[in-house]
Rosetta silent file (secondary structure, phi, psi, omega in degrees, C-alpha in Angstrom):
SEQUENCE: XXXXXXXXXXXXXXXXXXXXXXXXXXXXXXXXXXXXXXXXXXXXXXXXXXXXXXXXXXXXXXXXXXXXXXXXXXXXXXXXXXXXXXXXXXXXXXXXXXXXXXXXXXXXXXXXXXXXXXXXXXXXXXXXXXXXXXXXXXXXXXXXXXXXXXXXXXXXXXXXXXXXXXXXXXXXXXXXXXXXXXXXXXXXXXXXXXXXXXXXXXXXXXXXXXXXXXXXXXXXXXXXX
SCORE:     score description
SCORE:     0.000 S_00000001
   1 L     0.000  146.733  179.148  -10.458    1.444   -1.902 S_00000001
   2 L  -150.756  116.256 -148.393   -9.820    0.066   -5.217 S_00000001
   3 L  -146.857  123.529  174.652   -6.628   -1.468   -6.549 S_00000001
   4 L  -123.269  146.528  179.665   -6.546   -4.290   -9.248 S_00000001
   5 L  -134.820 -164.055  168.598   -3.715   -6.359  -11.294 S_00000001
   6 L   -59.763  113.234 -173.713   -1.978   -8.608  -13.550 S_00000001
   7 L   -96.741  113.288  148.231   -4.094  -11.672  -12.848 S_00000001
   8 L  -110.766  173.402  176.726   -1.727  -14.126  -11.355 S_00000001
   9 L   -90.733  111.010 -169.310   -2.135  -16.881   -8.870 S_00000001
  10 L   -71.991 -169.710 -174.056   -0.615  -16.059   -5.628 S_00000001
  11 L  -112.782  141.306  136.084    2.413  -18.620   -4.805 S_00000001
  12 L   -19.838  126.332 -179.736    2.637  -20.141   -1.677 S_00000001
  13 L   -73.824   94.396  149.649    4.086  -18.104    0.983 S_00000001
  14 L   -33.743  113.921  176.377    8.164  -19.065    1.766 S_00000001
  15 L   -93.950    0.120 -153.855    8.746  -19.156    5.244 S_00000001
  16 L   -75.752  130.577  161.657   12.803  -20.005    4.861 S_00000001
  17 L  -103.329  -11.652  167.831   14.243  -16.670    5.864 S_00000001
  18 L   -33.719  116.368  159.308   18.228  -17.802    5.654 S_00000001
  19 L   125.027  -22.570 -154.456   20.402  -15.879    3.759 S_00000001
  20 L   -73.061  160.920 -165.145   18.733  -12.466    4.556 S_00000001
  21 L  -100.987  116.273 -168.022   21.385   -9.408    4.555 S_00000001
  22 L   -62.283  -15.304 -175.238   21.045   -8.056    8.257 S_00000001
  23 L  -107.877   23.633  169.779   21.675   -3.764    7.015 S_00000001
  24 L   -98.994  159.048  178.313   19.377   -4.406    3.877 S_00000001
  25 L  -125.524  140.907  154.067   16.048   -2.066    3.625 S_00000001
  26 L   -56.972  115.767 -170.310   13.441   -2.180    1.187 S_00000001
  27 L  -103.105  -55.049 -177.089   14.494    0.612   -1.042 S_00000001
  28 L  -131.753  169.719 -155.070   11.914   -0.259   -4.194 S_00000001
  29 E  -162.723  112.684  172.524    9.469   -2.340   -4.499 S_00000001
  30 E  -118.122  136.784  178.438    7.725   -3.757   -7.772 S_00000001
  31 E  -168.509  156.014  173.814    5.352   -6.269   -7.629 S_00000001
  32 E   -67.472  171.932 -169.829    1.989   -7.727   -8.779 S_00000001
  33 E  -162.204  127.420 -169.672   -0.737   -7.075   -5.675 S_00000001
  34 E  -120.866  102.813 -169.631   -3.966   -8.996   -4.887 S_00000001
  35 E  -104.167  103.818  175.337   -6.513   -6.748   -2.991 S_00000001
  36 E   -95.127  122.585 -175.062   -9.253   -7.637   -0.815 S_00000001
  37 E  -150.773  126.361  167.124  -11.432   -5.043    0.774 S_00000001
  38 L  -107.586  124.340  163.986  -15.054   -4.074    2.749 S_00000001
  39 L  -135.267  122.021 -163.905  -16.180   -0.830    3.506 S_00000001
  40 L    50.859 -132.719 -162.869  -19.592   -0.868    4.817 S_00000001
  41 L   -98.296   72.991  148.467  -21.976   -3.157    2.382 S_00000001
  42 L  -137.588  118.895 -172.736  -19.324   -2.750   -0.216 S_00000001
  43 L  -138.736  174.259 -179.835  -16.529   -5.673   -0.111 S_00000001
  44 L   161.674  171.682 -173.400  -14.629   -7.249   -3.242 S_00000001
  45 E  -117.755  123.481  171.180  -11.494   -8.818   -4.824 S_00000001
  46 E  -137.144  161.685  167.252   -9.438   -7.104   -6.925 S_00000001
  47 E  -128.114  171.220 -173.997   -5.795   -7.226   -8.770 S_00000001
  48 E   168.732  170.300  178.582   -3.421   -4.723  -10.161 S_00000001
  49 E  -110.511  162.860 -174.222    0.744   -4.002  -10.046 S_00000001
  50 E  -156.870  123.323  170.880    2.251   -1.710   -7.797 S_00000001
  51 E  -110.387  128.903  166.243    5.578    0.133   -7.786 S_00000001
  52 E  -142.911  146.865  173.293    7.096    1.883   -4.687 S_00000001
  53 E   -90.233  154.658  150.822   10.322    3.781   -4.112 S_00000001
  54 L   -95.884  145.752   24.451   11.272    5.001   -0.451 S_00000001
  55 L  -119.788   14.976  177.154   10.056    6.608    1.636 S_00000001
  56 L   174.777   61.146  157.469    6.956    7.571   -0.433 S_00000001
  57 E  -119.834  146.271 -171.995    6.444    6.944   -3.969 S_00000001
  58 E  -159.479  152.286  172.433    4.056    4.574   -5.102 S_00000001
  59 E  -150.314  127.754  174.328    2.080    3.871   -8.635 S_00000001
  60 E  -119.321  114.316 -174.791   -0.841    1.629   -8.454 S_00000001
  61 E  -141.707  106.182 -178.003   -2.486    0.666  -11.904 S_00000001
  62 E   -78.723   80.413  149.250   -5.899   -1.446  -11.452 S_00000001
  63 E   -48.170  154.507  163.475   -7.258   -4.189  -14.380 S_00000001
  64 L   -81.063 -159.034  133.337  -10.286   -5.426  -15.267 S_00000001
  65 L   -27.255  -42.370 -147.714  -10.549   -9.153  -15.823 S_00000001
  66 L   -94.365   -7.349 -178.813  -10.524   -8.121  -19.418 S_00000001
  67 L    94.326   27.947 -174.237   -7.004   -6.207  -19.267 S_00000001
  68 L  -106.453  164.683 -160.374   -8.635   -2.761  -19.734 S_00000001
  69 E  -101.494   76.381 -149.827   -7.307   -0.022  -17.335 S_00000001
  70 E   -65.747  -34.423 -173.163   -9.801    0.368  -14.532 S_00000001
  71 E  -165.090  137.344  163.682   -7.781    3.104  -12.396 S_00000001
  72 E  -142.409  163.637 -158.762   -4.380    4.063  -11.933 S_00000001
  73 E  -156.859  158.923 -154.435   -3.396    6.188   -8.910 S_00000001
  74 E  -134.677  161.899 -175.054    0.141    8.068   -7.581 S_00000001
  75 E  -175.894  122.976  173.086    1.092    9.083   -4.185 S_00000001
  76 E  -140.989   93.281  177.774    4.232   11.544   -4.328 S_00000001
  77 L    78.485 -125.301 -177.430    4.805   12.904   -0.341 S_00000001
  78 L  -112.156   23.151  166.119    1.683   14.058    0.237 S_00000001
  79 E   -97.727  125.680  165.622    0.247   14.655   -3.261 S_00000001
  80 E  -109.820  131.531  153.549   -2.127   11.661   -4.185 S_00000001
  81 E   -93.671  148.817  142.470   -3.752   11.204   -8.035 S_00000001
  82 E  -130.396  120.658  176.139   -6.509    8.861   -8.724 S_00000001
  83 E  -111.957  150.838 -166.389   -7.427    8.771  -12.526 S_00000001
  84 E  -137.703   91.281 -179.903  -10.731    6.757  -13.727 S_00000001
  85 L   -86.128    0.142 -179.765  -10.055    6.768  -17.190 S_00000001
  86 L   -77.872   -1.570  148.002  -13.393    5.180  -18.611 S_00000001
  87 L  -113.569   32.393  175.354  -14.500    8.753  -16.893 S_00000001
  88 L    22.238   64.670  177.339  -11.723   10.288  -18.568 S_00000001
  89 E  -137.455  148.876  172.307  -11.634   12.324  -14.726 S_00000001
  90 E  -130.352  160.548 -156.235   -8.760   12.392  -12.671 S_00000001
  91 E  -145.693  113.652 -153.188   -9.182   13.317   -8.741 S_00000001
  92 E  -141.521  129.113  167.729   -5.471   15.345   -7.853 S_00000001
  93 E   171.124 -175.653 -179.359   -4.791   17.261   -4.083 S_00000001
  94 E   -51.013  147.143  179.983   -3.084   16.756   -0.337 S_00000001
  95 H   -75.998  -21.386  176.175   -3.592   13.441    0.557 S_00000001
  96 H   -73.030   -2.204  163.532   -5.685   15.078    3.436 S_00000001
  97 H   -83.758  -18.323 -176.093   -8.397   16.150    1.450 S_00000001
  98 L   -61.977  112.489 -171.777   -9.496   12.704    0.893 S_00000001
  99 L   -61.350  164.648 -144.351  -13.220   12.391    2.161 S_00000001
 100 L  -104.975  139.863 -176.478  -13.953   10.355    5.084 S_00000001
 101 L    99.080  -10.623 -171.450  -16.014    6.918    4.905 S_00000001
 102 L   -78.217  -23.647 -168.583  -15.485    6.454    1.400 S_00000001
 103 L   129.957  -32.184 -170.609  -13.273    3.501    1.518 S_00000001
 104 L   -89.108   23.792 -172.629   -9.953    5.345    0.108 S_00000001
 105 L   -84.653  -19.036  169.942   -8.393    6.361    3.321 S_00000001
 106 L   -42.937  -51.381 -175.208   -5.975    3.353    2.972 S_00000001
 107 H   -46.254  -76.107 -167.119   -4.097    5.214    0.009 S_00000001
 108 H   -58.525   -8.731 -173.949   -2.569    7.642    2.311 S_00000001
 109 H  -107.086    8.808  149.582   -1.461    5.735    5.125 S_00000001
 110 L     3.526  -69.693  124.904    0.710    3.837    2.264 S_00000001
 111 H    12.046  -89.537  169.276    3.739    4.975    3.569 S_00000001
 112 H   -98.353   33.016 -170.261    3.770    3.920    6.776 S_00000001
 113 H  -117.528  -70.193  177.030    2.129    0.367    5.944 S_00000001
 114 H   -31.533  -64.643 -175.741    5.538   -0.104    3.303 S_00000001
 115 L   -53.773  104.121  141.728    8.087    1.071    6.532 S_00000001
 116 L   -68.524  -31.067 -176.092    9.236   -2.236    7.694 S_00000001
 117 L   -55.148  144.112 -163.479   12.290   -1.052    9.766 S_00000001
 118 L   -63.249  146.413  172.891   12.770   -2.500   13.052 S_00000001
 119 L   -85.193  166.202 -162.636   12.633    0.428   15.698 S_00000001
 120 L   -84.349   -4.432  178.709   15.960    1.008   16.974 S_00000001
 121 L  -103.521  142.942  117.122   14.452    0.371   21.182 S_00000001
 122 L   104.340  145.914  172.476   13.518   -2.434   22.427 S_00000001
 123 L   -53.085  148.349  174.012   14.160   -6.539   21.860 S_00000001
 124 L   -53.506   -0.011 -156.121   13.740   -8.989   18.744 S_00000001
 125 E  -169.338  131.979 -160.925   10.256   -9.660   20.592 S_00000001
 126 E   122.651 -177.307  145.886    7.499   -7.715   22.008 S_00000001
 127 E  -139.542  154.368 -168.525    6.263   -4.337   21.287 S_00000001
 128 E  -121.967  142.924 -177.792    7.853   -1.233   21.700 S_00000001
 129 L   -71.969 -173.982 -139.532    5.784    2.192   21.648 S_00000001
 130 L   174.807   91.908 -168.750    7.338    4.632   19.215 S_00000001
 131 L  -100.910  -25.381  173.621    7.014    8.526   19.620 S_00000001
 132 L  -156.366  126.487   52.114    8.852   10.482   16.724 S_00000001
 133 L  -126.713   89.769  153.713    9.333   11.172   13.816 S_00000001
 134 L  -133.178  140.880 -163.728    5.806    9.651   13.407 S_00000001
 135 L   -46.634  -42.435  158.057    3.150   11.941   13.244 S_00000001
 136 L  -144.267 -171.853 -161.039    1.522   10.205   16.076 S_00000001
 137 L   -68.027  159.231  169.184    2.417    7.574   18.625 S_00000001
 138 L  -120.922  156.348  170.301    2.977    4.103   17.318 S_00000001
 139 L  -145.770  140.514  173.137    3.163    0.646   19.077 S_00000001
 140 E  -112.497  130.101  165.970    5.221   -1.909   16.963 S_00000001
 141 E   -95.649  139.051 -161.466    4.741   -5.279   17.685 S_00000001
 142 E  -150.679  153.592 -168.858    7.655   -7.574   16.729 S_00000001
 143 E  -158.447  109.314 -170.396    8.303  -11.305   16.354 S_00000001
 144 L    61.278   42.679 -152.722   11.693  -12.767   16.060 S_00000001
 145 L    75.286   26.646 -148.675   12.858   -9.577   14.608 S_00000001
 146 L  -159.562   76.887 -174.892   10.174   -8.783   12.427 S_00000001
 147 L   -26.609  103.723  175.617    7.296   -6.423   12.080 S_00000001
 148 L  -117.518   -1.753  163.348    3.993   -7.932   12.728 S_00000001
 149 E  -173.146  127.956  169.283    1.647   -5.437   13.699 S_00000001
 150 E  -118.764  123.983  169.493    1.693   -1.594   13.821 S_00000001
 151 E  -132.483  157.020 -177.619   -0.879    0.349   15.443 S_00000001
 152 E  -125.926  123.585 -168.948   -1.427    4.439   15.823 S_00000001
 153 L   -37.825  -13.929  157.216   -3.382    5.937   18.283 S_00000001
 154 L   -81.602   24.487 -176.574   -5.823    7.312   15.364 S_00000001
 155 L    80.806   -9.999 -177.472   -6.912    3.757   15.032 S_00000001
 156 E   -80.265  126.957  168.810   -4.680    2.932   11.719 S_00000001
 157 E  -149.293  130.014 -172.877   -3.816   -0.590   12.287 S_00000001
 158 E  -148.443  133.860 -170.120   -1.820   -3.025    9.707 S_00000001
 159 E  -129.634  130.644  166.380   -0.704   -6.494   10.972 S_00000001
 160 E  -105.158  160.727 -174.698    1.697   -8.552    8.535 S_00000001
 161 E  -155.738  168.950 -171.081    2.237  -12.080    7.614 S_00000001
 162 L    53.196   72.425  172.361    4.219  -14.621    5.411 S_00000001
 163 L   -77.759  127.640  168.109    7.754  -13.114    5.304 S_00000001
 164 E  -136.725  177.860 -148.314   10.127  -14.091    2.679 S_00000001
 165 E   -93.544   92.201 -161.359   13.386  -13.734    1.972 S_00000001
 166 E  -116.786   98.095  160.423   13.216  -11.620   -1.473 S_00000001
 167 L    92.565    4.261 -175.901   16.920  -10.310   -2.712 S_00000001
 168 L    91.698   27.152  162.730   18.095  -10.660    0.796 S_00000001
 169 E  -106.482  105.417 -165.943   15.471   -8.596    2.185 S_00000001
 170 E   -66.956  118.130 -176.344   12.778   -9.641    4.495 S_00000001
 171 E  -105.794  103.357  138.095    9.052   -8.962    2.516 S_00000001
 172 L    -2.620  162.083  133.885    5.830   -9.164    3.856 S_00000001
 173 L  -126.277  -39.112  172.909    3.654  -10.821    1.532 S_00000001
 174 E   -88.177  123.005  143.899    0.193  -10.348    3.496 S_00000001
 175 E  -121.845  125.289  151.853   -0.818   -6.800    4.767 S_00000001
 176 E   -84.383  109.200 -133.149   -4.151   -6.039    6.797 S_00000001
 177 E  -139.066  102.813  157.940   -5.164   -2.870    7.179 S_00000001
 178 E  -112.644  140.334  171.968   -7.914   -1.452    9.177 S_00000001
 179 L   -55.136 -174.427  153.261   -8.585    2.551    8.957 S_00000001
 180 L   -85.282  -11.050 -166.057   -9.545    5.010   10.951 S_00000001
 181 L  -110.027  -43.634 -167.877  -12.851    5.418    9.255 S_00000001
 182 L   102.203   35.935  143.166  -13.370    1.104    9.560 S_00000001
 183 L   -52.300  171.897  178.226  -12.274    0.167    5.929 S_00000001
 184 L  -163.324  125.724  172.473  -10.727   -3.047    6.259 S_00000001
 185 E  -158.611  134.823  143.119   -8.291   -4.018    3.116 S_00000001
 186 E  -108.528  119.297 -130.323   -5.824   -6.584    2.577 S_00000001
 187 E  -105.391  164.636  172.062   -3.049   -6.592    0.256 S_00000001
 188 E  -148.091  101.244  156.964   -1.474   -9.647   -1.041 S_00000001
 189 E   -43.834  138.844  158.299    2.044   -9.766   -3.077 S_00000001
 190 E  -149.159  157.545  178.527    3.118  -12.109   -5.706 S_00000001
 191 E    22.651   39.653  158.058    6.463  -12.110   -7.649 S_00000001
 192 E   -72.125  140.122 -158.256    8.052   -9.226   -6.081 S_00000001
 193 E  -117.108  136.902  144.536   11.630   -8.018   -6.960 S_00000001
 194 E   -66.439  134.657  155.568   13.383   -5.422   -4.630 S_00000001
 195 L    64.604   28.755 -175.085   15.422   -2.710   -4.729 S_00000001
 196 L   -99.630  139.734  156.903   15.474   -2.413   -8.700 S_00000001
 197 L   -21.778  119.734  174.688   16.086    0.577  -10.579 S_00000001
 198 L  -146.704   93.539  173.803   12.771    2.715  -10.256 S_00000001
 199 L   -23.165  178.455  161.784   12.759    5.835  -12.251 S_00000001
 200 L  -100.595    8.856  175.979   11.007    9.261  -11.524 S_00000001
 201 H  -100.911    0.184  169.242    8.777    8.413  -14.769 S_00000001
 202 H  -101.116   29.778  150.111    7.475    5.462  -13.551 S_00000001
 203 H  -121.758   37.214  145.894    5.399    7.022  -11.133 S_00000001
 204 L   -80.991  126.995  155.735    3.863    9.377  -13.686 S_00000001
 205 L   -87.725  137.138 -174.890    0.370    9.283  -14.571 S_00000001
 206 L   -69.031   62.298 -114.554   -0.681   10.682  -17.896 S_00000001
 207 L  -116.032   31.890 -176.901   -3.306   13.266  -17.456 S_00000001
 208 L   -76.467  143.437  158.824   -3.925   14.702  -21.343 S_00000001
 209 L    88.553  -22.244 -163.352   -7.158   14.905  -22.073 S_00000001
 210 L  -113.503  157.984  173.544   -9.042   13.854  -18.659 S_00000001
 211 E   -69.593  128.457  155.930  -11.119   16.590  -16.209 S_00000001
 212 E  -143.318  144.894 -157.651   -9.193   16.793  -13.151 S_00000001
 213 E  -126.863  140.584  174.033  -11.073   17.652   -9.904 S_00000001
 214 L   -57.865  155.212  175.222   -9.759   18.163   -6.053 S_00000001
 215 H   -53.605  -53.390 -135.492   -9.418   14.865   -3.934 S_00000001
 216 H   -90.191   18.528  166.298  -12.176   16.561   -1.748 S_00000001
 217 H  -133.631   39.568 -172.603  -15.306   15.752   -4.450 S_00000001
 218 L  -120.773  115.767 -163.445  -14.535   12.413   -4.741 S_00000001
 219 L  -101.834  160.248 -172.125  -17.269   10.129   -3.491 S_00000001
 220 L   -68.968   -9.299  178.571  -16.789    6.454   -2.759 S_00000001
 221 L   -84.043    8.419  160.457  -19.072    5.149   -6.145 S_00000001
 222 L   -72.522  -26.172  177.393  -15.757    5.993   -8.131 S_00000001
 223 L   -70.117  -10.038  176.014  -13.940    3.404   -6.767 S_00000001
 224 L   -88.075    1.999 -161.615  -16.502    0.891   -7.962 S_00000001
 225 L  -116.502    0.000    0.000  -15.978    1.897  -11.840 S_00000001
């Protein structure tokens, strides 16, 4: 997977949670995002910004060092883009088309990595299994109120850390992510704002000009460009 940003430094992780509004939800969600990832003998560090709306818009747009535009990549429902514009190609379909092993199976379980809410069973502490509306069983693990590891019986597993209190809403700032395929990626937040105006054009990608090809011919050396 390959997601890069606005090279900042992350900040120390706030642990004070006081103050937080107990009926707020992460509605949007803008923020710079520091990306770690190995799939097979391919691992690396990358940055990039990331916007998401609920329950499943997201725009990811991936720098170089040099501030050139490495990738940028959309997730609307279940339609995912990824455009590579120095191969002025864009790679547009079902998120379910995405081939397996390449690295990019994170982008689709998006979604349900972002879905913080507490399940409505079950104690501030523990885990409680989880049967609908999720596509397949879940087991939420929870600590003090507070989502700290979800796993789904297809192996999709994302365990969070460093919560802060951002707008009165309790934020993640670390997510770990392993696949179903055995990607491993971990996301890292810095200077996120909540719950801000987030248009429907700022999850458009531009696509004049570029080749665009189904999700399902898209091999894992794009993600490397």
């Amino acid at each position: 997977m390959a997601l890069v940003s606005a090279c900042s430094t992350a900040r120390p992780v706030d642990t004070d949670l006081t103050g937080l509004r107990p009926d707020a939800l992460l509605s949007t969600l803008s923020a710079n995002v520091e990306v770690s990832y190995r799939n097979g003998d391919t691992s690396g560090t990358v940055r990039g910004l990331m916007i998401y709306r609920r329950p499943d818009r997201f725009r990811v747009v991936l720098l170089s060092p040099f501030g050139s535009t490495l990738m940028e990549a959309a997730l609307a429902g279940e339609e995912l883009t990824l455009l590579y514009p120095s191969q002025q190609t864009a790679f547009r379909g079902n998120v379910g088309q995405l081939p397996l092993r390449t690295g990019l199976e994170a982008w689709k379980l998006l979604p349900w990595i972002f879905d913080l809410r507490q399940p409505r069973e079950g104690s501030d502490s523990g885990s409680v299994v989880q049967h609908q509306p999720q596509p397949q069983e879940e087991t939420v693990r929870l600590n003090g109120g507070l989502v700290v590891e979800k796993r789904r019986t297809g192996g999709e597993l994302v365990r969070y850390a460093g919560y802060r209190n951002v707008g009165g809403v309790a934020l993640a700032m670390e997510y770990e992510i392993t696949t179903a395929d055995g990607s491993w990626v971990k996301l890292r937040l810095d200077e996120p704002e909540v719950n801000g105006e987030l248009a429907d054009q700022a999850f458009s990608v531009t696509l004049q000009g570029v080749r665009i090809l189904p999700l399902s011919l898209l091999r894992g050396e794009e993600q490397k460009n």
